[in-house]
Biopython code that builds the backbone (N, CA, C, O; Angstrom):
import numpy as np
from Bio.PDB.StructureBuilder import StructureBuilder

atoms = [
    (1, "UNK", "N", (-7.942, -35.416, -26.774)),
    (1, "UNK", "CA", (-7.464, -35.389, -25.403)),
    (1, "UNK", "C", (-6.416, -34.301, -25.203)),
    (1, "UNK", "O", (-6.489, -33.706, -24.127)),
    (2, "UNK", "N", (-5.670, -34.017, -25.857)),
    (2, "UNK", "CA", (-4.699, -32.865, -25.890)),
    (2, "UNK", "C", (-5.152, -31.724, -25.964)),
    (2, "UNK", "O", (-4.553, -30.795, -25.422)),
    (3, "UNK", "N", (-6.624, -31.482, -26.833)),
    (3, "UNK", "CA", (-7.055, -30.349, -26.535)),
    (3, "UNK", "C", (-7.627, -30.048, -24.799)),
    (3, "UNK", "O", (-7.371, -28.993, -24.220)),
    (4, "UNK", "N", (-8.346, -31.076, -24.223)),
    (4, "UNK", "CA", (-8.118, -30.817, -22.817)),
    (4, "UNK", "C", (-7.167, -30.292, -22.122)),
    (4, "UNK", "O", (-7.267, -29.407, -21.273)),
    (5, "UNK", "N", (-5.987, -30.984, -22.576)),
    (5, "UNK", "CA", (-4.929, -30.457, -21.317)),
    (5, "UNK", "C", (-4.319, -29.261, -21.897)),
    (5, "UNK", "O", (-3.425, -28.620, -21.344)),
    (6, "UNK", "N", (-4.807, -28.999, -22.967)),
    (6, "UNK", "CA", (-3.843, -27.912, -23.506)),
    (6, "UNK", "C", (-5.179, -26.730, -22.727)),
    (6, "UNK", "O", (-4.826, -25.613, -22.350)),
    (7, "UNK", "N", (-6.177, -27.042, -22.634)),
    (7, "UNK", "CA", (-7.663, -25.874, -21.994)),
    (7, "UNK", "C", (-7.102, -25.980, -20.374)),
    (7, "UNK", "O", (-6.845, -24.934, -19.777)),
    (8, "UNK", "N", (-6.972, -26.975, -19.870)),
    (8, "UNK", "CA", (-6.589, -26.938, -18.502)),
    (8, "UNK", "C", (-4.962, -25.849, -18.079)),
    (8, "UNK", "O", (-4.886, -24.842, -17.376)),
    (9, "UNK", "N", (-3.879, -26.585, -18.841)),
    (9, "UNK", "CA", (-2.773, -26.448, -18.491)),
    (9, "UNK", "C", (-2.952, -24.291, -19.311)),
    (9, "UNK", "O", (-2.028, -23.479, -19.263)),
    (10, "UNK", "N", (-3.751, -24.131, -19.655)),
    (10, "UNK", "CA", (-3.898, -22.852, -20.716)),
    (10, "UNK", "C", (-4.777, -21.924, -18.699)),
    (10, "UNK", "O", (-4.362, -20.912, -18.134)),
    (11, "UNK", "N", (-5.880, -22.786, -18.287)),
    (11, "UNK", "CA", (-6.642, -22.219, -17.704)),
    (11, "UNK", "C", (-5.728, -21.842, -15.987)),
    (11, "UNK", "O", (-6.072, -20.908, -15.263)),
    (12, "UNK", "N", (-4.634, -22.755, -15.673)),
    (12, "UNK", "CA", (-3.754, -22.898, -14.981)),
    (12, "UNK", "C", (-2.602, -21.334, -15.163)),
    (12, "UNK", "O", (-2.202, -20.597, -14.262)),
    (13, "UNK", "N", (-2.369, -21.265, -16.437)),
    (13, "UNK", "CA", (-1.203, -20.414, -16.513)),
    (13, "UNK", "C", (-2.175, -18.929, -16.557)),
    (13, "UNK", "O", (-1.559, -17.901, -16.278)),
    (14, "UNK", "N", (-3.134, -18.845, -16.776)),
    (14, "UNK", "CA", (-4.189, -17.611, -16.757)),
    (14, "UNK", "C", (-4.477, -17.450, -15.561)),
    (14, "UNK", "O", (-4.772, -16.264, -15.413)),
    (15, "UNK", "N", (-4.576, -18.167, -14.332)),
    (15, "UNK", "CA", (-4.897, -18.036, -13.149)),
    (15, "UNK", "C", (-3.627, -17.809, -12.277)),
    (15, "UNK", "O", (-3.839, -17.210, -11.222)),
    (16, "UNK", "N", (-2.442, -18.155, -12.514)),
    (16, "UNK", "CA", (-1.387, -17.745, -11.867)),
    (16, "UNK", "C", (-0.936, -16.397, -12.414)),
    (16, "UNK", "O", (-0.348, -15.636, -11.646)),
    (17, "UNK", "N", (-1.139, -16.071, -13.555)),
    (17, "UNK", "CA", (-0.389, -14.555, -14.103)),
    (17, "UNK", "C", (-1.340, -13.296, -13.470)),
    (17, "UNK", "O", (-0.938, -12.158, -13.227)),
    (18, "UNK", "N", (-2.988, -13.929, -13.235)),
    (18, "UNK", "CA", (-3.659, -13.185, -12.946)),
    (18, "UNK", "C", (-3.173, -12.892, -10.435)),
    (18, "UNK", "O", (-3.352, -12.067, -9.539)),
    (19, "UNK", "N", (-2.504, -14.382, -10.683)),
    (19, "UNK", "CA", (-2.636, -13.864, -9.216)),
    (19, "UNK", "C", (-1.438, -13.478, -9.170)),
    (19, "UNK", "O", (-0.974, -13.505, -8.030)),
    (20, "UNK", "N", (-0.698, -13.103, -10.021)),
    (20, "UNK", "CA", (0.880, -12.687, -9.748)),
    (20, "UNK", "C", (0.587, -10.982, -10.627)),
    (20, "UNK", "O", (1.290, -10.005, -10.366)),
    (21, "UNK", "N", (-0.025, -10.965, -11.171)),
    (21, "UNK", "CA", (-0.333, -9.552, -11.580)),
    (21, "UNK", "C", (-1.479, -8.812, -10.256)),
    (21, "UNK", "O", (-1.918, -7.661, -10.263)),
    (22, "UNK", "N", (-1.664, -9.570, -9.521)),
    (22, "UNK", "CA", (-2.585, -8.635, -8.427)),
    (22, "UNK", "C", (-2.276, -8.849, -7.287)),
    (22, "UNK", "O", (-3.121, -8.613, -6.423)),
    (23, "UNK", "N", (-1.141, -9.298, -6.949)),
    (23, "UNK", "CA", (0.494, -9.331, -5.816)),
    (23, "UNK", "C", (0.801, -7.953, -6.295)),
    (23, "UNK", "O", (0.542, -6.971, -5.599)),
    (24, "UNK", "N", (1.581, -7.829, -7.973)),
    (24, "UNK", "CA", (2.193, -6.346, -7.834)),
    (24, "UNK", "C", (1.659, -5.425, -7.896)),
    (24, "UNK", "O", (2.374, -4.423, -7.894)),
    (25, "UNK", "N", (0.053, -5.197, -7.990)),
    (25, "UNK", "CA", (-0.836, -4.406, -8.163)),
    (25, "UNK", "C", (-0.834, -3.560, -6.622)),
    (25, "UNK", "O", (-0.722, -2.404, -6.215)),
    (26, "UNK", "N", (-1.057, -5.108, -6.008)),
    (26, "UNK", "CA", (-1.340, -4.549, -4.862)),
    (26, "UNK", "C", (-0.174, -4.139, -3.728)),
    (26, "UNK", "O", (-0.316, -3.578, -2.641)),
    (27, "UNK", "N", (0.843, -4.556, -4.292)),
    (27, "UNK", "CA", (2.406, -4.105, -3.662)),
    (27, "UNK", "C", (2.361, -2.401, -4.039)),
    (27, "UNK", "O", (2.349, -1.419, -3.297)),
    (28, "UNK", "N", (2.343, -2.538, -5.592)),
    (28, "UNK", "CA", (1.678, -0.931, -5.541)),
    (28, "UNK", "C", (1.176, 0.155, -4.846)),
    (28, "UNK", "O", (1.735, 1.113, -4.311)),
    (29, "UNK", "N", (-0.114, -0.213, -4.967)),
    (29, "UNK", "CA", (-0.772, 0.251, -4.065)),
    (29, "UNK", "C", (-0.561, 0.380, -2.576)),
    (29, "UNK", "O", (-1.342, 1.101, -1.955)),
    (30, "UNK", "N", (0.573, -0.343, -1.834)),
    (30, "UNK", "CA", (1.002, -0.408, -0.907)),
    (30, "UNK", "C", (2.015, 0.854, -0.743)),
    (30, "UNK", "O", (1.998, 1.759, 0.091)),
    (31, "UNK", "N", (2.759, 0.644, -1.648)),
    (31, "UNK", "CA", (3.833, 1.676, -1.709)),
    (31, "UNK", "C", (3.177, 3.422, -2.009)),
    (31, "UNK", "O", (3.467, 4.564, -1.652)),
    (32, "UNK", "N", (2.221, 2.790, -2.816)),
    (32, "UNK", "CA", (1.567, 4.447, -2.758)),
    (32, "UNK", "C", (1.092, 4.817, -1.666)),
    (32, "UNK", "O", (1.258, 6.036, -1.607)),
    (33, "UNK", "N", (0.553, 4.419, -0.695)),
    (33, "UNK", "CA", (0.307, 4.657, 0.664)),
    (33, "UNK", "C", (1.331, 4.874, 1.389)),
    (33, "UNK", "O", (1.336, 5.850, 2.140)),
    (34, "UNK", "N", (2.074, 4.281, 1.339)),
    (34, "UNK", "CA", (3.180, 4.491, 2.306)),
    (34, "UNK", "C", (3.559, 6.459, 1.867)),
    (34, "UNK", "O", (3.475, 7.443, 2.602)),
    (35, "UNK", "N", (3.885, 6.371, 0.688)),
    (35, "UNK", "CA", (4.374, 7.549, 0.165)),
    (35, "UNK", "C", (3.590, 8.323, 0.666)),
    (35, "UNK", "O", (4.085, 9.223, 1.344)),
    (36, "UNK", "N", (2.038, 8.266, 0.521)),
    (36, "UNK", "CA", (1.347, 9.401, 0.754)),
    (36, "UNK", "C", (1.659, 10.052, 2.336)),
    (36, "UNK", "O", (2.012, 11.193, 2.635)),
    (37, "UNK", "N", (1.332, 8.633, 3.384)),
    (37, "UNK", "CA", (1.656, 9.378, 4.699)),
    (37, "UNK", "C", (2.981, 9.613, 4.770)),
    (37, "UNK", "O", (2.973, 9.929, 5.960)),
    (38, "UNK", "N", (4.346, 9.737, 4.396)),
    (38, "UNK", "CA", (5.424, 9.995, 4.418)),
    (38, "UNK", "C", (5.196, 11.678, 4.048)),
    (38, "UNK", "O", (5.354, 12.581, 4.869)),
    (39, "UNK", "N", (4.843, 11.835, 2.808)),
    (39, "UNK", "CA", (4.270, 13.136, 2.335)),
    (39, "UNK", "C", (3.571, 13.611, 3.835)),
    (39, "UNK", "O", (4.241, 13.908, 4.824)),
    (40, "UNK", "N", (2.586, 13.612, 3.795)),
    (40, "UNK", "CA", (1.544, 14.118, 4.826)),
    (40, "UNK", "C", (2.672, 14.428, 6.071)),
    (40, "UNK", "O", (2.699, 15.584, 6.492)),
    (41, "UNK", "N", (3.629, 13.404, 6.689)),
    (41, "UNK", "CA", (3.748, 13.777, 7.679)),
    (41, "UNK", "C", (5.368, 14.864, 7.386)),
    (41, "UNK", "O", (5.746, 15.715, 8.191)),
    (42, "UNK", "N", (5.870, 14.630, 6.462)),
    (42, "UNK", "CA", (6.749, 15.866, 5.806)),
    (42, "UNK", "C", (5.854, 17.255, 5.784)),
    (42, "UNK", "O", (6.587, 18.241, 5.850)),
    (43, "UNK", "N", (4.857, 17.480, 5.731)),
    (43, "UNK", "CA", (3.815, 18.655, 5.135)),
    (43, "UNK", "C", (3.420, 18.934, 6.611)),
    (43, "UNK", "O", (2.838, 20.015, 6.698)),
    (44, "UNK", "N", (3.555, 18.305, 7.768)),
    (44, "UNK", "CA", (3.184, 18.403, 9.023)),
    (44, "UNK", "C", (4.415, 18.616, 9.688)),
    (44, "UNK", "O", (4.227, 18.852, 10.881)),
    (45, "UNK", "N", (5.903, 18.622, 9.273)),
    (45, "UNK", "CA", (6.840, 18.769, 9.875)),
    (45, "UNK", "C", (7.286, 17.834, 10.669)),
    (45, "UNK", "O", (8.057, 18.161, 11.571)),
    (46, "UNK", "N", (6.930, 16.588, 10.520)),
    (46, "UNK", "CA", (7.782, 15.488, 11.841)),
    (46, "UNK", "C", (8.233, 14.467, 10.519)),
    (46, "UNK", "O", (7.886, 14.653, 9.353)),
    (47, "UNK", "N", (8.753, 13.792, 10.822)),
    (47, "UNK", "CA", (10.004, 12.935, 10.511)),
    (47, "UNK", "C", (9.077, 11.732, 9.908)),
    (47, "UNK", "O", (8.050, 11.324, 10.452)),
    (48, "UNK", "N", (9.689, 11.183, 8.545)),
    (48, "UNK", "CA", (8.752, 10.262, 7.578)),
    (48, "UNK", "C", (8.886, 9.209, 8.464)),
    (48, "UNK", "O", (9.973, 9.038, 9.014)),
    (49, "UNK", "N", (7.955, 8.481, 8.688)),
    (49, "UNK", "CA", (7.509, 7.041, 8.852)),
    (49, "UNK", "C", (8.769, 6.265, 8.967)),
    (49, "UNK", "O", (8.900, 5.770, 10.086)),
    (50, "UNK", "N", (9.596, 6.049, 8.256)),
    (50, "UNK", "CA", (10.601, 5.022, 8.025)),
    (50, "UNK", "C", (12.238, 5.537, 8.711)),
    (50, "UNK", "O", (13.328, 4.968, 8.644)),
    (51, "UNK", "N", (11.792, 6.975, 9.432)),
    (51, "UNK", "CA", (12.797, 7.786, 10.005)),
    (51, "UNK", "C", (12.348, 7.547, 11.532)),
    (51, "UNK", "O", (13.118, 7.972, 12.393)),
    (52, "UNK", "N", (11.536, 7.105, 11.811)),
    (52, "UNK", "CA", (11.105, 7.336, 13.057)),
    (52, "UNK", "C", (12.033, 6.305, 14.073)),
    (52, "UNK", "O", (12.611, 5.270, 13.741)),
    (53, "UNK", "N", (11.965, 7.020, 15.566)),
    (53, "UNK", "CA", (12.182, 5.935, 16.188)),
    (53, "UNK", "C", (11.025, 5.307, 17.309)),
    (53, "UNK", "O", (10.494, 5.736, 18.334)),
    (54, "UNK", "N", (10.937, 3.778, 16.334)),
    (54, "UNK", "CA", (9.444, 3.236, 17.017)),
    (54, "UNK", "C", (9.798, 2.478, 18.112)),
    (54, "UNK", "O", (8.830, 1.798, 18.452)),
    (55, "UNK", "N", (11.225, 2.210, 19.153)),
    (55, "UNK", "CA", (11.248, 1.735, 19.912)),
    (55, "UNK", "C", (10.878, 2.649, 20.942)),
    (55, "UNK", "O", (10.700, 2.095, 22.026)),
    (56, "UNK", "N", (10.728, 3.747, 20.928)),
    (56, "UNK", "CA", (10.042, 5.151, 22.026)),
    (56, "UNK", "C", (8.633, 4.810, 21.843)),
    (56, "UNK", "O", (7.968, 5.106, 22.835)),
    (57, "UNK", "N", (8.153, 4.430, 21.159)),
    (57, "UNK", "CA", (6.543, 4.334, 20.855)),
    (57, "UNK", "C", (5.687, 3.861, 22.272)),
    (57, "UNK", "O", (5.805, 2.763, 22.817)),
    (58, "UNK", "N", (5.069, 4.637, 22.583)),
    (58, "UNK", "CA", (3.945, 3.965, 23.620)),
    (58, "UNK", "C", (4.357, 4.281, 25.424)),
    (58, "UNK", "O", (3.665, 4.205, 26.440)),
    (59, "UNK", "N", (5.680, 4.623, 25.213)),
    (59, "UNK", "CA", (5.881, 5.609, 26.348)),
    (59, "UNK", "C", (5.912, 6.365, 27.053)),
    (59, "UNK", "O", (6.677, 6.282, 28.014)),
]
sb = StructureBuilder()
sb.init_structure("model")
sb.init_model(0)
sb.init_chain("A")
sb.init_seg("    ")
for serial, (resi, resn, name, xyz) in enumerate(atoms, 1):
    if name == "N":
        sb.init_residue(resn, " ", resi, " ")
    sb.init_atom(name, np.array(xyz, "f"), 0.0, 1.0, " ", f" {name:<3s}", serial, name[0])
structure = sb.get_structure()
């Protein structure tokens, strides 16, 4: 019986590391995007993304 819970409580901690390793994967990947259009819009001459002012937006 212990080998059960030790397969369960084993199959439990493999499924959370896997969804907590593909949170920062994908936080990653988030941040690399961000960077890229920050880049892009530096290389275009207007002001990075996170400089902007978005309360003018749509006016």
């Amino acid at each position: 019986m212990i080998y059960v819970w030790a397969m369960i409580i084993s199959a439990v901690v493999t499924i959370l590391f896997d969804m907590i390793y593909s949170k920062i994967q994908h936080e990653r990947e988030v941040e690399k995007s961000w960077q890229a259009l920050n880049d892009q819009l530096e290389r275009e001459g207007k002001p990075r993304w996170d400089q902007m002012n978005h309360d003018d937006e749509g006016k």
